[in-house]
C-alpha positions in Angstrom: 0.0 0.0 0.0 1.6 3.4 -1.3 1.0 6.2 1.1 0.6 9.5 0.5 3.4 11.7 1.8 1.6 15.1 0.8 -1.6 13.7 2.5 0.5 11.9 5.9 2.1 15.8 6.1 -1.5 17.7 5.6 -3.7 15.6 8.1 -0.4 16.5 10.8 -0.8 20.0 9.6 -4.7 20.1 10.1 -4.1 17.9 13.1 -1.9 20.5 14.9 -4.2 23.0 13.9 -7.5 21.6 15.2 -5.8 20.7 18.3 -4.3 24.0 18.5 -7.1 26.1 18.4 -9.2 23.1 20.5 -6.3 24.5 23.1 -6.5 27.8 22.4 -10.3 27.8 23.2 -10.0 26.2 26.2 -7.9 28.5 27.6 -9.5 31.5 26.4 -12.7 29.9 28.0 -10.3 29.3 30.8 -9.3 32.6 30.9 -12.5 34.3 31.2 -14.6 32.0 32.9 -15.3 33.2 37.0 -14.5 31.0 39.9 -15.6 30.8 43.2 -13.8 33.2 45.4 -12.7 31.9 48.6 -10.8 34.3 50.7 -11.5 35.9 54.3 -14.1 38.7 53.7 -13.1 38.2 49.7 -9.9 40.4 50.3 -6.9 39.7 48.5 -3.9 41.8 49.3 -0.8 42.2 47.0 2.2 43.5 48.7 4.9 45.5 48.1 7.5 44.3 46.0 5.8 41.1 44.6 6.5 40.1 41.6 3.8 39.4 38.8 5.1 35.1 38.9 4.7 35.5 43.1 0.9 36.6 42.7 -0.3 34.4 40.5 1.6 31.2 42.5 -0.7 32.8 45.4 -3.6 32.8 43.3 -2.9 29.4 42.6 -2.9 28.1 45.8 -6.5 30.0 46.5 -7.9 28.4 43.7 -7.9 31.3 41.3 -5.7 30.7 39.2 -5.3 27.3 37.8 -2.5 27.8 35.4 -0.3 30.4 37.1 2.5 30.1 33.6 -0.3 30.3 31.7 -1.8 33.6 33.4 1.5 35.1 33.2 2.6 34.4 30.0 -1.1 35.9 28.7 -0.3 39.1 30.6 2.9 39.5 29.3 2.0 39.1 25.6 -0.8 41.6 26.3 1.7 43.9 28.0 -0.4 43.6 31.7 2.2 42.4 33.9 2.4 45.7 35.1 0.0 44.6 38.6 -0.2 47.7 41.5 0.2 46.7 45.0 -2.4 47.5 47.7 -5.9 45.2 48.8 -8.7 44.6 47.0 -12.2 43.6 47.4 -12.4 41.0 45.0 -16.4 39.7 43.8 -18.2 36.7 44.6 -16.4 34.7 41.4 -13.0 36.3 39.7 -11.9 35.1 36.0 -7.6 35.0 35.3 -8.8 37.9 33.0 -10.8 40.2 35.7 -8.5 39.4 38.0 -5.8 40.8 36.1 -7.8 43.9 34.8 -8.6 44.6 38.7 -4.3 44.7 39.8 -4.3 46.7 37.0 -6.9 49.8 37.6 -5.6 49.5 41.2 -9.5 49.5 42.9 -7.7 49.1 46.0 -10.3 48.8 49.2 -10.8 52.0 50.9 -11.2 52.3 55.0 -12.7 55.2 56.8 -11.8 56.5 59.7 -13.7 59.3 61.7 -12.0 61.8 64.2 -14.2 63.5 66.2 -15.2 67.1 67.5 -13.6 68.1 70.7 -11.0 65.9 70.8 -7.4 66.1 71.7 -4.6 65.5 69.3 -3.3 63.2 71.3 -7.0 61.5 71.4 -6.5 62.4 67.6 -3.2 59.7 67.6 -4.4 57.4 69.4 -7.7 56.5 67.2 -5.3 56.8 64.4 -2.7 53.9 65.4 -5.8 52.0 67.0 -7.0 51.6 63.0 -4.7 48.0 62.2 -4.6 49.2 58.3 -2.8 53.0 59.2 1.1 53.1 58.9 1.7 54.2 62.5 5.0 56.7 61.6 4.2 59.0 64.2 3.8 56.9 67.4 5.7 57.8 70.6 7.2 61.4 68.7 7.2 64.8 70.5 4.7 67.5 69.4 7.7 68.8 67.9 8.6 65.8 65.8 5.3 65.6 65.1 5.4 69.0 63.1 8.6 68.8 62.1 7.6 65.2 60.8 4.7 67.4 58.7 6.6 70.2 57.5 4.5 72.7 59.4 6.2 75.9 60.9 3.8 76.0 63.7 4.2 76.8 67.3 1.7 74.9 68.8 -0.6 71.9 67.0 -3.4 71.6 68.7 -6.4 72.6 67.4 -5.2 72.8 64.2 -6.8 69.3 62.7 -10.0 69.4 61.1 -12.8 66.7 63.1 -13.9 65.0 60.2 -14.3 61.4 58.8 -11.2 60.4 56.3 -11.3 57.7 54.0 -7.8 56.1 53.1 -6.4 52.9 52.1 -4.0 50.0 53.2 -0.8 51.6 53.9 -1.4 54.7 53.8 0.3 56.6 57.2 -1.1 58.5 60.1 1.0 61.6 59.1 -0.9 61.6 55.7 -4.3 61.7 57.1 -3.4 64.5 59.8 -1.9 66.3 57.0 -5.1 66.1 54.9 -6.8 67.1 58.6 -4.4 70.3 58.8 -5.0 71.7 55.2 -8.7 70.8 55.6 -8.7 73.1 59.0 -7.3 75.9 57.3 -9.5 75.7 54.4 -12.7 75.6 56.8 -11.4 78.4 59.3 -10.4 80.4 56.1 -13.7 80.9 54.7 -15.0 81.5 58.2 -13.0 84.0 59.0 -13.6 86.2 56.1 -17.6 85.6 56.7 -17.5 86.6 60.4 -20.0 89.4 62.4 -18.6 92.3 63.1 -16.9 93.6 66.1 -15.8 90.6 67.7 -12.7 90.7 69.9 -10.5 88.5 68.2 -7.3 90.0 66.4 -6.4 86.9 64.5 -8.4 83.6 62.9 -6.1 81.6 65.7 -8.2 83.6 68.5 -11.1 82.7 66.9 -9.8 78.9 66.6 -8.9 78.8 70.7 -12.5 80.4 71.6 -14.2 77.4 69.0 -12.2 74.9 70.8 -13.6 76.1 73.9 -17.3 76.6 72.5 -16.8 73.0 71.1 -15.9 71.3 74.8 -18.3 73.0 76.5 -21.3 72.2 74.0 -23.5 69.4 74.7 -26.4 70.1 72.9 -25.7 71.8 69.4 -28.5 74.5 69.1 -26.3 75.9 72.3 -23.4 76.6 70.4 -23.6 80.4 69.5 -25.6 80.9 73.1 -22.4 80.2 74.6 -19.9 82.0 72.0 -21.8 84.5 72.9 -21.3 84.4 76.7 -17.7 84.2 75.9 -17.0 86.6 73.7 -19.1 89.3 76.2 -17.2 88.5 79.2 -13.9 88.7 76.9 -15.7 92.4 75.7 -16.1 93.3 79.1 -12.4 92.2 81.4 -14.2 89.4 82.8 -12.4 85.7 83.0 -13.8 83.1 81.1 -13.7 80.8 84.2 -14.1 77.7 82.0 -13.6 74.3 83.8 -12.1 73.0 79.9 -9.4 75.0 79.8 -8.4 74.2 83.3 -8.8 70.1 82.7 -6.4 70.8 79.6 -3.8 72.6 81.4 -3.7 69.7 84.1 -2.5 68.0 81.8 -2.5 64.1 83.0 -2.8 65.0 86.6 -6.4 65.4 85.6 -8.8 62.2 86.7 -11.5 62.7 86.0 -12.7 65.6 88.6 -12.3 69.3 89.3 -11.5 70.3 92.9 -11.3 73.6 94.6 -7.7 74.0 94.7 -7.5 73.2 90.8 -9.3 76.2 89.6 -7.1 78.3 91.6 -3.4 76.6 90.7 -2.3 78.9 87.9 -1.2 77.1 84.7 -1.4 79.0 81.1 -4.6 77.5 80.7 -6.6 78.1 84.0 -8.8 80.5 83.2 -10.4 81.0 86.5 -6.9 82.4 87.5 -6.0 84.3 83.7 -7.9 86.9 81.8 -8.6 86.3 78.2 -8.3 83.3 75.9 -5.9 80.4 77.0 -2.4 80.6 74.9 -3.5 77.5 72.3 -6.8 75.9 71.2 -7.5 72.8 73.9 -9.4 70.8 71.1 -10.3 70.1 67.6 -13.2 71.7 67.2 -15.7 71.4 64.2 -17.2 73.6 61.8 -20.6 74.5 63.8 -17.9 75.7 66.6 -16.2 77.7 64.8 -19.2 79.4 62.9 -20.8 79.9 66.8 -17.4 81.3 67.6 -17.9 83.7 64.9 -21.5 84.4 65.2 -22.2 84.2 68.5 -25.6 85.2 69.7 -26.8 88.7 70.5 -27.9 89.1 74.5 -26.8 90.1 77.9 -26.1 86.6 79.5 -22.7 86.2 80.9 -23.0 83.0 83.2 -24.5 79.2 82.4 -24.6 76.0 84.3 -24.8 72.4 83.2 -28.0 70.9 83.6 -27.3 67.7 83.5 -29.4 66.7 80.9 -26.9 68.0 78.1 -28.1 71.5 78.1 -27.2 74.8 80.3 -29.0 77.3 82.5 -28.3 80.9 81.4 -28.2 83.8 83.3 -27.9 87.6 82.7 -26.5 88.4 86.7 -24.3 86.4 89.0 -27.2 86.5 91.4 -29.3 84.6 89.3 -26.0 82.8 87.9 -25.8 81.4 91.6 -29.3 80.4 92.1 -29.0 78.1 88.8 -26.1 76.6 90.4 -28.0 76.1 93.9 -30.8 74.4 91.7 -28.5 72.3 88.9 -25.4 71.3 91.0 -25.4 71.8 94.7 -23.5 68.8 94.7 -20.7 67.7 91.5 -20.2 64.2 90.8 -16.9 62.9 90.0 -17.7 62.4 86.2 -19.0 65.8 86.1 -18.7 67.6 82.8 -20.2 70.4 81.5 -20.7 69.2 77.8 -21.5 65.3 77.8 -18.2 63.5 76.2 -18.9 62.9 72.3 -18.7 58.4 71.7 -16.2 57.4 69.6 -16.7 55.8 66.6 -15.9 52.5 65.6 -12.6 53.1 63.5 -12.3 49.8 61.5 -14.5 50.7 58.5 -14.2 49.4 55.3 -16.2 50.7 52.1 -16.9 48.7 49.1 -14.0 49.2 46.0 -14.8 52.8 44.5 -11.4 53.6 43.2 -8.8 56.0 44.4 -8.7 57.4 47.9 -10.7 60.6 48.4 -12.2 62.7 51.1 
């Protein structure tokens, strides 16, 4: 029997060619067809440094990626190798090919984290390196690293944060967010500023910064706010002290426990307004927005006293006669958690919100 050399060498050719593309469709349906994700919340993180081989061994051993060479060598050819670090949220079910398209955009997950009116920026810190996805690269650093560490020319950095929720993701460092905080406070007190009433006795926007933080810690119930600016900024008007118990707690520093005694409000510090006339040298919180608009337009009246309630809100009075009947009535007797504007909850700081792209405010 003569065979056919032509006809042995075509059916190999049309052989390799069926089989060929039979391949090539199979992994092209490999490629594109979405498995089951199983990860821990359906995050996947990609570090720093890892190489493009590294991830898709990973992926492999997750049960994404059945042919990590394969993966690999398609990205290369398609000139995608080029994967970001960071964490994502990945979907319910993840092709090779949306897999790759995802490290590619970057949609990295985004975490918020809220800081919160009237606090500290110590209190400010520490709900910053309690969040476990912040870079903590300003722990355990003097106020004076801390600004150096920012680049500010500042005397004093207190106050000077903006209270407001930050979004952010893995990685990203405690000194960026408070930076993003600082610019945001300037921007806020900024447009303020130029807005305010007229013939208010601040000579600077800082002035008017240390009389919100003060507005902001004594507040408990917000329709209160420019009530008690406006208390303030008469008994500054007239020589009188502030006599705030705020500003004394802050200059106590950590001596403070938790209650106010006699002899506290008259030990002089910087702070102790009982003792000092006019504002205190440096804001003693962060305050807000709504603070620093009461600050600026406080209300019109001729009150000069208040008195916590108890309830949240104050008593206000026009003389110290009827100033000390209020206190007869509210507070004859001060427990030890006394306060004169309820403490503000913190948040919960380990938020997460769904992949929406690059970080924003």
């Amino acid at each position: 029997m003569n065979v056919n050399p032509l006809r042995v060498v075509t059916a190999i050719a049309v052989w390799v060619l069926l089989m060929t593309a039979a391949s090539g469709y199979y992994i092209w349906s490999w490629l594109n067809t979405p498995q089951p994700v199983k990860l821990p919340d359906s995050v996947y993180v990609i570090e720093r440094g890892s190489s493009l081989h590294s991830v898709a061994q990973e992926l492999n051993s997750h049960g994404l990626v059945r042919w990590p060479r394969v993966w690999v060598g398609y990205a290369r050819v398609l000139n995608l190798s080029n994967i970001k670090a960071g964490e994502y949220r990945l979907a319910q079910k993840e092709s090779p090919v949306s897999l790759l398209a995802r490290f590619q955009k970057g949609e990295q997950l985004q975490h918020q984290i809220t800081l919160v009116e009237g606090r500290t920026l110590k209190e400010f810190l520490n709900t910053l390196h309690r969040h476990s996805k912040i870079q903590r690269t300003l722990e355990n650093k003097t106020y004076d690293e801390i600004l150096a560490e920012l680049g500010l020319t500042i005397k004093h950095p207190e106050g000077y944060f903006f209270p407001d929720t930050y979004r952010f993701i893995r990685g990203d460092s405690d000194q960026g967010i408070l930076l993003r905080a600082y610019l945001r406070m300037n921007e806020v007190l900024h447009q303020e500023w130029i807005n305010k009433a007229e013939g208010l006795p601040y000579k600077s926007a800082y002035e008017a910064l240390i009389m919100a933080s003060i507005v902001e810690k004594e507040t408990g119930a917000a329709f209160e706010r420019k009530q008690i600016a406006g208390v303030f900024v008469r008994r500054l008007q007239k020589g009188m002290r502030l006599q705030t118990d705020p500003t004394v707690i802050y200059g106590m520093g950590d001596s403070y426990k938790g209650n106010i005694r006699k002899r506290d409000l008259k030990t002089p510090t910087p702070y102790n307004t009982y003792t000092n006339h006019g504002l205190p040298p440096t804001p003693i919180a962060m305050p807000g927005r709504e603070a620093i608009h009461a600050a600026l337009h406080p209300a019109s009246g001729n009150t000069l006293y208040f008195v916590a309630k108890g309830d949240g809100t104050h008593q206000f009075s026009s003389t110290l006669k009827e100033h000390e009947a209020a206190v007869t009535k509210f507070q004859k007797k001060r427990r030890s958690d006394y306060r004169s504007a309820p403490l503000k909850q913190e948040p919960v700081t380990e938020q997460s919100d769904s992949t929406i792209g690059e970080s924003k405010e």
